[in-house]
mmCIF file of the N, C-alpha and C atoms, coordinates in Angstrom:
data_MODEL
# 
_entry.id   MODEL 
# 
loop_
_atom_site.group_PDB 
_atom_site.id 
_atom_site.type_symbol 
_atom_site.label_atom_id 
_atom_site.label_alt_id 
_atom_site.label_comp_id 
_atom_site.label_asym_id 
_atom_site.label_entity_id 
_atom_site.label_seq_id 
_atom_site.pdbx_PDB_ins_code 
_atom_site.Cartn_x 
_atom_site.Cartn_y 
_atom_site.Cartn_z 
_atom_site.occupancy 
_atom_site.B_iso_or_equiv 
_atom_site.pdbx_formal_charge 
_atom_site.auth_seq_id 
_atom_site.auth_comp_id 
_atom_site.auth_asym_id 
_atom_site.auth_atom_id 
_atom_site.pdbx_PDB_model_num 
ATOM 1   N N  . UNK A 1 1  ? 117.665 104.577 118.439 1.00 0.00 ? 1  UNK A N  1 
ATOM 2   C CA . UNK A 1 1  ? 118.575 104.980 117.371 1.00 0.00 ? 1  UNK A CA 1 
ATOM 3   C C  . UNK A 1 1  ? 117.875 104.970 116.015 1.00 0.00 ? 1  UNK A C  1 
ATOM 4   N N  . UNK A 1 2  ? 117.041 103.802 115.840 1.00 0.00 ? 2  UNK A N  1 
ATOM 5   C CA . UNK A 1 2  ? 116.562 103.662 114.577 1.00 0.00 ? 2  UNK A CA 1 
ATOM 6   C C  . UNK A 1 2  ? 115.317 104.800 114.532 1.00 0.00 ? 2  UNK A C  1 
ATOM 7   N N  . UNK A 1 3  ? 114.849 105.177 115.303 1.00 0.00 ? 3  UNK A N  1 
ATOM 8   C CA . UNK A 1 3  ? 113.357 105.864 115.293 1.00 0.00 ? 3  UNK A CA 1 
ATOM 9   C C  . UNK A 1 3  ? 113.735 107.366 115.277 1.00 0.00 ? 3  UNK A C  1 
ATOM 10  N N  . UNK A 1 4  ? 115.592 107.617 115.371 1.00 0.00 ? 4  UNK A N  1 
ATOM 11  C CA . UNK A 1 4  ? 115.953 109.177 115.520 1.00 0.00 ? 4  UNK A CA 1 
ATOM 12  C C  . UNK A 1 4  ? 116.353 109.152 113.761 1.00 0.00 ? 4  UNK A C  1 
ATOM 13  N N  . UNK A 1 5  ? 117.094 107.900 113.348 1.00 0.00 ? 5  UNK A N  1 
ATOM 14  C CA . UNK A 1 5  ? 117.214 108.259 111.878 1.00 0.00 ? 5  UNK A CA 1 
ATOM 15  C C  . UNK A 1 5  ? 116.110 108.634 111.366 1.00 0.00 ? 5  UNK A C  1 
ATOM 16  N N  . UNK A 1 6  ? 114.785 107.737 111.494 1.00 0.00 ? 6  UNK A N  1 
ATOM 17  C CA . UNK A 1 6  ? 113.976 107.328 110.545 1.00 0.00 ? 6  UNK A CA 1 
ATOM 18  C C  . UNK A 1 6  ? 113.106 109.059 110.844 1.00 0.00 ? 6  UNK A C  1 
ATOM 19  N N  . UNK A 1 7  ? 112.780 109.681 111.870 1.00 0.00 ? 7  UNK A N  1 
ATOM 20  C CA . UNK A 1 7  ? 112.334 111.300 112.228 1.00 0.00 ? 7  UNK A CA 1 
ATOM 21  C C  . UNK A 1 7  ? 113.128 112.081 111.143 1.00 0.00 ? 7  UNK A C  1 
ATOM 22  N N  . UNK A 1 8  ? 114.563 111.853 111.565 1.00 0.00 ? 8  UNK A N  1 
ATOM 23  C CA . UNK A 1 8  ? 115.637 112.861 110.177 1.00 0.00 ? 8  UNK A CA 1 
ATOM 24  C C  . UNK A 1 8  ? 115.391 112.745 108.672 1.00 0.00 ? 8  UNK A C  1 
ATOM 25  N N  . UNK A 1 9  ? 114.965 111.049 108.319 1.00 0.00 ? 9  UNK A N  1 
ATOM 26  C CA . UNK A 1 9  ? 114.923 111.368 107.057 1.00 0.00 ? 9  UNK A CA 1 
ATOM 27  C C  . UNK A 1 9  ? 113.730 111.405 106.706 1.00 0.00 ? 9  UNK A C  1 
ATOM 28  N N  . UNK A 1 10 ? 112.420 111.571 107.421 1.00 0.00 ? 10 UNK A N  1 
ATOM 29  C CA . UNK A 1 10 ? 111.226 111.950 107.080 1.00 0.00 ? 10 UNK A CA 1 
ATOM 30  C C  . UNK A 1 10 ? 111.305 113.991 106.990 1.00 0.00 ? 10 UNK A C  1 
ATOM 31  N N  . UNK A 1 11 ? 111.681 114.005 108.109 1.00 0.00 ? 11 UNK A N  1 
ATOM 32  C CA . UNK A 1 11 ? 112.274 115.534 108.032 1.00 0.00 ? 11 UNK A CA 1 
ATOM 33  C C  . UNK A 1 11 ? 112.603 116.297 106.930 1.00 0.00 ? 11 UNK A C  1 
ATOM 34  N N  . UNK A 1 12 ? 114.150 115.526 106.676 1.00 0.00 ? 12 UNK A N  1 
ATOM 35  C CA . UNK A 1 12 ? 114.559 116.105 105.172 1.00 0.00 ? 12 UNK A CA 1 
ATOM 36  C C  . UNK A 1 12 ? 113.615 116.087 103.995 1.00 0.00 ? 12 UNK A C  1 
ATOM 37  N N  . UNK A 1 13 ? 112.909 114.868 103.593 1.00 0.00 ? 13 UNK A N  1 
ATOM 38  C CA . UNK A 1 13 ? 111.827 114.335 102.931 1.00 0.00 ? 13 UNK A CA 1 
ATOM 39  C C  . UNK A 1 13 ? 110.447 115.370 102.990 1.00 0.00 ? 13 UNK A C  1 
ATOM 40  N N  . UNK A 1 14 ? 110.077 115.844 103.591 1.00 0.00 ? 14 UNK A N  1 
ATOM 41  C CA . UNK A 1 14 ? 109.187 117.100 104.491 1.00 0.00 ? 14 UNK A CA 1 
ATOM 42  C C  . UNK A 1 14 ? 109.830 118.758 103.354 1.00 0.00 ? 14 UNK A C  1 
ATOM 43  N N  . UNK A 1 15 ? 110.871 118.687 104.340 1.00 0.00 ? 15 UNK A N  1 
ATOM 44  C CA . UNK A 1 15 ? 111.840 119.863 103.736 1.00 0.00 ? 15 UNK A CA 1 
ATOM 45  C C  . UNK A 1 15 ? 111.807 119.643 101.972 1.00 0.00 ? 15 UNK A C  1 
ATOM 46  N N  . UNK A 1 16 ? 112.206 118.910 101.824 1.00 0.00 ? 16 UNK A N  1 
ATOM 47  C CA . UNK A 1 16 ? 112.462 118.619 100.026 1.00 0.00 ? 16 UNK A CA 1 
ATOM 48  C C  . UNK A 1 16 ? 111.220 118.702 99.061  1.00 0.00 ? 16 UNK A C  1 
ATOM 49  N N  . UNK A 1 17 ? 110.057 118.040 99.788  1.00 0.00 ? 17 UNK A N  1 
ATOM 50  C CA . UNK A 1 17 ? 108.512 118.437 99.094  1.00 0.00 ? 17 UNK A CA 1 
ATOM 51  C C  . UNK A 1 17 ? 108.342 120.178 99.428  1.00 0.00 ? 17 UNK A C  1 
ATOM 52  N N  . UNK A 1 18 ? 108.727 120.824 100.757 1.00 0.00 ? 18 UNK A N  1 
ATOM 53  C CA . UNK A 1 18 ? 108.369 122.021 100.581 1.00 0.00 ? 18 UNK A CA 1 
ATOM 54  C C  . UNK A 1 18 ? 109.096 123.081 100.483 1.00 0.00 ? 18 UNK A C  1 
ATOM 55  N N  . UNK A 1 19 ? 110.292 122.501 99.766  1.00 0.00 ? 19 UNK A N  1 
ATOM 56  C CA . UNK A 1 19 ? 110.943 123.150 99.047  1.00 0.00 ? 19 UNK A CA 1 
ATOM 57  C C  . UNK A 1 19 ? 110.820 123.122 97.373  1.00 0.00 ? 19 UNK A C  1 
ATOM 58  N N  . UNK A 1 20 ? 110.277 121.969 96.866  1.00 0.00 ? 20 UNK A N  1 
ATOM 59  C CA . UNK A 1 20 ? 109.966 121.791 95.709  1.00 0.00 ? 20 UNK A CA 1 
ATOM 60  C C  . UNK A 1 20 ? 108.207 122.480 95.468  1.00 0.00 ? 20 UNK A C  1 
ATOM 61  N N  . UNK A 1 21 ? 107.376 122.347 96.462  1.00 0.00 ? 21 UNK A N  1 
ATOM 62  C CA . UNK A 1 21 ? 105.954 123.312 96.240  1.00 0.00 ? 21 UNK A CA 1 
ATOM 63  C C  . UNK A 1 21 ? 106.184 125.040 95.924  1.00 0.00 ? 21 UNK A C  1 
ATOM 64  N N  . UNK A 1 22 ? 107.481 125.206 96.417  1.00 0.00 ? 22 UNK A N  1 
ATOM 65  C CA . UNK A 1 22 ? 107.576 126.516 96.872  1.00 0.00 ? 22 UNK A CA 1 
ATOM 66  C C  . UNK A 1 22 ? 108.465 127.193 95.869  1.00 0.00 ? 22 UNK A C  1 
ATOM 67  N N  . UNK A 1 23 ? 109.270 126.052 94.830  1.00 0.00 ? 23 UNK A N  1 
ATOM 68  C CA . UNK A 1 23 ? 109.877 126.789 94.155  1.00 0.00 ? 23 UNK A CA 1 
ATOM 69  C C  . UNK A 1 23 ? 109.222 127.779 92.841  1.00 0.00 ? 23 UNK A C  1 
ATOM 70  N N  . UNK A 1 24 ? 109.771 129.271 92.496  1.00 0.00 ? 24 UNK A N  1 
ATOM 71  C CA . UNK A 1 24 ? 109.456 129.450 91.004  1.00 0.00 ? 24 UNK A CA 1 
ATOM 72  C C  . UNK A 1 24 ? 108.840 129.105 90.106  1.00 0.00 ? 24 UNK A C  1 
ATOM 73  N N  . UNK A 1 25 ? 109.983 127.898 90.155  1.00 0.00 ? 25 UNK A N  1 
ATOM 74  C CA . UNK A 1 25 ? 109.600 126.723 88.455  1.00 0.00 ? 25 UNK A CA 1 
ATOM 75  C C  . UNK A 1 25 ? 108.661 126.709 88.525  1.00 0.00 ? 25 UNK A C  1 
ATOM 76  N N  . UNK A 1 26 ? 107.656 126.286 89.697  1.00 0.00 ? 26 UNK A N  1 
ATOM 77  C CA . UNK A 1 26 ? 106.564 125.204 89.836  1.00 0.00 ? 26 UNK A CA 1 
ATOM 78  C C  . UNK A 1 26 ? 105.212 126.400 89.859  1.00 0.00 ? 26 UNK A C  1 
ATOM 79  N N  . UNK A 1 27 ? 105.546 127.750 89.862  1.00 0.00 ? 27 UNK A N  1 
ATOM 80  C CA . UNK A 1 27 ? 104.173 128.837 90.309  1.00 0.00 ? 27 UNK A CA 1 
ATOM 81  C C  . UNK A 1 27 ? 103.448 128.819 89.515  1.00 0.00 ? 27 UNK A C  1 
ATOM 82  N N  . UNK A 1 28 ? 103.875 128.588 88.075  1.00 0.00 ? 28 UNK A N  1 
ATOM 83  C CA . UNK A 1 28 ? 102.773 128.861 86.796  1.00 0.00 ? 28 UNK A CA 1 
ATOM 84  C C  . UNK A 1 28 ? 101.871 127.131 86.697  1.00 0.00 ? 28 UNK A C  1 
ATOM 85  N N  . UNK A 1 29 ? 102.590 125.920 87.095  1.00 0.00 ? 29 UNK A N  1 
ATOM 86  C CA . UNK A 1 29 ? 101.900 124.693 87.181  1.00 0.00 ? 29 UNK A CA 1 
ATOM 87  C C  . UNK A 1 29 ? 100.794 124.786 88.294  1.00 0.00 ? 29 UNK A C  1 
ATOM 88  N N  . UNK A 1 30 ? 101.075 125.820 89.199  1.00 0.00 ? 30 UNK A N  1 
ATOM 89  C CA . UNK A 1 30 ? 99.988  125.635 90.458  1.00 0.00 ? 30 UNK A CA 1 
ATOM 90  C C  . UNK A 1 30 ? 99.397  126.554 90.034  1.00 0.00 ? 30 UNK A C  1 
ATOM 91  N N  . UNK A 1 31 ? 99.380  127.748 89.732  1.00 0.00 ? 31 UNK A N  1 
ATOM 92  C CA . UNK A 1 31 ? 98.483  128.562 89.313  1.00 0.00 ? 31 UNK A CA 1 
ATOM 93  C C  . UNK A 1 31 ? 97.477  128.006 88.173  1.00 0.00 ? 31 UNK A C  1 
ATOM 94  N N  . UNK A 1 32 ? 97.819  127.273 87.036  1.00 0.00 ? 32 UNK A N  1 
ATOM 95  C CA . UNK A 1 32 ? 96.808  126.757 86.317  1.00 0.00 ? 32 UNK A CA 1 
ATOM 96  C C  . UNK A 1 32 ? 95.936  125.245 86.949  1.00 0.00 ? 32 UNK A C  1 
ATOM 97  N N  . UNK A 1 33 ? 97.172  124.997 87.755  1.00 0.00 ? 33 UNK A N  1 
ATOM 98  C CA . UNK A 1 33 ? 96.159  124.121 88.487  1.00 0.00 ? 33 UNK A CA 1 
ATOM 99  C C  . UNK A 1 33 ? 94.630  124.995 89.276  1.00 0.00 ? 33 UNK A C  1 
ATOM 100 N N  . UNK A 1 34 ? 95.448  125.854 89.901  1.00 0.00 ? 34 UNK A N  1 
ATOM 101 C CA . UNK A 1 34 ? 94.370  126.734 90.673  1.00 0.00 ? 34 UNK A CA 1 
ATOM 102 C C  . UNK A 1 34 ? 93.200  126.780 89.954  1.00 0.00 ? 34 UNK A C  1 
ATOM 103 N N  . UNK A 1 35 ? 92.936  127.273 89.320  1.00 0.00 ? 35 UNK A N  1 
ATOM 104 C CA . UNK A 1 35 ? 92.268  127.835 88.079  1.00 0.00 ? 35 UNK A CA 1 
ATOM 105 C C  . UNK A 1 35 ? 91.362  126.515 87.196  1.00 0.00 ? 35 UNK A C  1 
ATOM 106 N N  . UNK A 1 36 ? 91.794  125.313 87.321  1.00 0.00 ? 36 UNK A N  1 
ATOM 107 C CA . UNK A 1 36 ? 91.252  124.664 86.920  1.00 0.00 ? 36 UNK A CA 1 
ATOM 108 C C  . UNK A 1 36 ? 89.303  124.647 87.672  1.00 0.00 ? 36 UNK A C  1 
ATOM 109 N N  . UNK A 1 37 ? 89.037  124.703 88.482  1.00 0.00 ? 37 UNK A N  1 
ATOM 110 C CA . UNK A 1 37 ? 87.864  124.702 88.898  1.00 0.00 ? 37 UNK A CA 1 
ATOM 111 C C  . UNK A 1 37 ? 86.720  125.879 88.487  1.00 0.00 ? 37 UNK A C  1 
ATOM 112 N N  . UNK A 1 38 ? 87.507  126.957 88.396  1.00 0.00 ? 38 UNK A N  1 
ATOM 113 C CA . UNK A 1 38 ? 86.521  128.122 87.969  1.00 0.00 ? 38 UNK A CA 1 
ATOM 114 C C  . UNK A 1 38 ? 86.546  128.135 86.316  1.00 0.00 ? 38 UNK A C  1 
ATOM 115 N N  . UNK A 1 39 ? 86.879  126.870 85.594  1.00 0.00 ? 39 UNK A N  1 
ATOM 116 C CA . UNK A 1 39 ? 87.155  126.840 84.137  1.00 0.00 ? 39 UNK A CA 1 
ATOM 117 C C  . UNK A 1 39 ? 85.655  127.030 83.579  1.00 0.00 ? 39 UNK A C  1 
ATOM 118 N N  . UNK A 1 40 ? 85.120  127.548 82.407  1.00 0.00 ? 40 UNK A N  1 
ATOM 119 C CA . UNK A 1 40 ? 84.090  127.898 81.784  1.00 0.00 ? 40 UNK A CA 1 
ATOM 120 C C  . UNK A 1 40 ? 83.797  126.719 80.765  1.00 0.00 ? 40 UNK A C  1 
ATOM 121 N N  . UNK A 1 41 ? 84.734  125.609 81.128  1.00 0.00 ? 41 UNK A N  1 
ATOM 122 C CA . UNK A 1 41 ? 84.381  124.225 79.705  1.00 0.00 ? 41 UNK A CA 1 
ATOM 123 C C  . UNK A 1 41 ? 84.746  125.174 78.194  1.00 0.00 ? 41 UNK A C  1 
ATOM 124 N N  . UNK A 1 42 ? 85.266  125.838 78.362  1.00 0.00 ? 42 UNK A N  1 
ATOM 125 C CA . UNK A 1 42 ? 85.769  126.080 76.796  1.00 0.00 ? 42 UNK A CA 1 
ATOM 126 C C  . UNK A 1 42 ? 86.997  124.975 76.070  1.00 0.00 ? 42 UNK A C  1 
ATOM 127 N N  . UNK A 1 43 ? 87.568  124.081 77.096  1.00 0.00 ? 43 UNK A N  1 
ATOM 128 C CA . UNK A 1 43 ? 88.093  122.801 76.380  1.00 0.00 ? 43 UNK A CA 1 
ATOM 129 C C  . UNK A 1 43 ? 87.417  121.862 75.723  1.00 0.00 ? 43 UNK A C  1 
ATOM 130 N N  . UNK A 1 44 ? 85.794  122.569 75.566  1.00 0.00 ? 44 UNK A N  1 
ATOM 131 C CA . UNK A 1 44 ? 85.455  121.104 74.692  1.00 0.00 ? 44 UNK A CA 1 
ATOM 132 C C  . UNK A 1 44 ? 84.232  120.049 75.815  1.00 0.00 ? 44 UNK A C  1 
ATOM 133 N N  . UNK A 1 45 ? 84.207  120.494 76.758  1.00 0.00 ? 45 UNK A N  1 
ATOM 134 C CA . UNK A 1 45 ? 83.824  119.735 77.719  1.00 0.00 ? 45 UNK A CA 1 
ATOM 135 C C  . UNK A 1 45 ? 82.307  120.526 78.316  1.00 0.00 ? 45 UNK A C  1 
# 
């Protein structure tokens, strides 16, 4: 019983991160994340 809850709410937990990677909001934060590696050091660095 305890090991069928504890599957469900890892599940939902699963679902909720890849629903939150996947949203909109979040495309322009991953895209500059993306991008961080091919950066040219024009921050100074």
């Amino acid at each position: 019983m305890v090991s069928g809850i504890v599957t469900l709410l890892l599940m939902v937990l699963f679902l909720a991160g890849w629903a939150w990677a996947w949203s909109p909001r979040r495309k322009e934060v991953f895209d500059d994340a993306a991008r961080l590696p091919l950066d040219d050091g024009e921050n100074g660095q």
